[in-house]
Structure formats: C-alpha cells, structure tokens
N, C-alpha and C positions, 0 to 999 in steps of 0.2 A: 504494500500500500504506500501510498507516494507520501509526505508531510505534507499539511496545507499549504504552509509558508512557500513552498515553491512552486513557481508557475512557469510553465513550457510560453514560448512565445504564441506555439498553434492554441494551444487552450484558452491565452488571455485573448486574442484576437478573436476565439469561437467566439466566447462570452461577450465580445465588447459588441460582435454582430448581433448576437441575440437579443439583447439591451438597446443596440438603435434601433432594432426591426420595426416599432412604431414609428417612428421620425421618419425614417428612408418608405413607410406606406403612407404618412400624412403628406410627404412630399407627392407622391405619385398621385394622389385622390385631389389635394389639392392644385393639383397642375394637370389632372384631366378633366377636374370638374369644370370649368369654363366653356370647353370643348362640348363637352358631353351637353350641358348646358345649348348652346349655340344650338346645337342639332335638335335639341328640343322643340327650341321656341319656332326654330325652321319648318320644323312637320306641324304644330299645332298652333302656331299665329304666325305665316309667312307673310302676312302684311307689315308687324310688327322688326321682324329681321331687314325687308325689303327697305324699311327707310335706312339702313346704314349705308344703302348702295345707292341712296339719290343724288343724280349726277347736278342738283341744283344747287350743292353746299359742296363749294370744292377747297380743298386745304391741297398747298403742293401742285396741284396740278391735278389731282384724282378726287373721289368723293370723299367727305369726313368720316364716315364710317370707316372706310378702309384704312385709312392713314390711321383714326383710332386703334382700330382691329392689329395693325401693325404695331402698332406701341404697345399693346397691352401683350402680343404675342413674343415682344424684345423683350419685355418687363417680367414674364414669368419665364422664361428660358435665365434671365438673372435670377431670376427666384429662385429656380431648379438649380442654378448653379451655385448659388449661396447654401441651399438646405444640403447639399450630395457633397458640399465642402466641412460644412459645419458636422454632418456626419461621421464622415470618413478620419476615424481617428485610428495616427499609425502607433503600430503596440514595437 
C-alpha cells in the first residue's frame, strides 16, 4: 500500500481532472448555449431572428445584427479561451 503523503505526478493530474470536470462542462454549456439558443428562436419566431439580418441598419458596411453576431461570437471564443486557460492546471 502506497503512504498518502506521496503522490505520483499521473495521480495528482487524475484528481486535478476530476475536480475541474464541472468548470471545463460549464464552459462547454455555456458556450453552446447561445448557439443552441439562436437555433431556437430561428425555428419558433423567425421573424424575431430575421430583424438581425435587416439590411436597413448597417454598421461597417453589413447589417447590425451581423456585425453584432460577430462580436458576440469573438467574445465567447475569448471566453472559451479564458475558462480552458483558467482550467488547465499543470501538476
């Protein structure tokens, strides 16, 4: 039997996954859900979707929705890369 005090590098690294395994899924849930979302409102209010695409509010050159949509989609790719950083802890 091993003493507790000692810990294998593979063991403390299991455990440290085990322990973030909530974080690294609220990242996931939280970075599909907007998605998942979007596709919602698309099948059951597509009029409601349809004004992000109105070419009469233009930001840049394109419609504001999209230019929105683009920001929001840089902004949680930071997001995913902030939570999968703040995760990732080397043993």
């Amino acid at each position: 039997m091993r003493p507790l005090t000692t810990w294998s590098a593979g063991s403390a690294q299991g455990e440290i996954r085990t322990l973030t395994a909530q974080q690294r899924m609220s990242g996931l849930v939280v970075g599909l859900l907007p998605i998942g979302l979007f596709i919602f409102l698309s099948l059951v209010a597509p009029t409601f979707i349809s004004a992000l695409f109105d070419p009469k509010v233009l930001l840049l050159g394109l419609p504001a929705g999209v230019v929105l949509l683009g920001f929001g989609g840089f902004m949680m790719f930071l997001g995913f890369l902030a939570i999968r950083r703040i995760v990732d802890i080397e043993v």
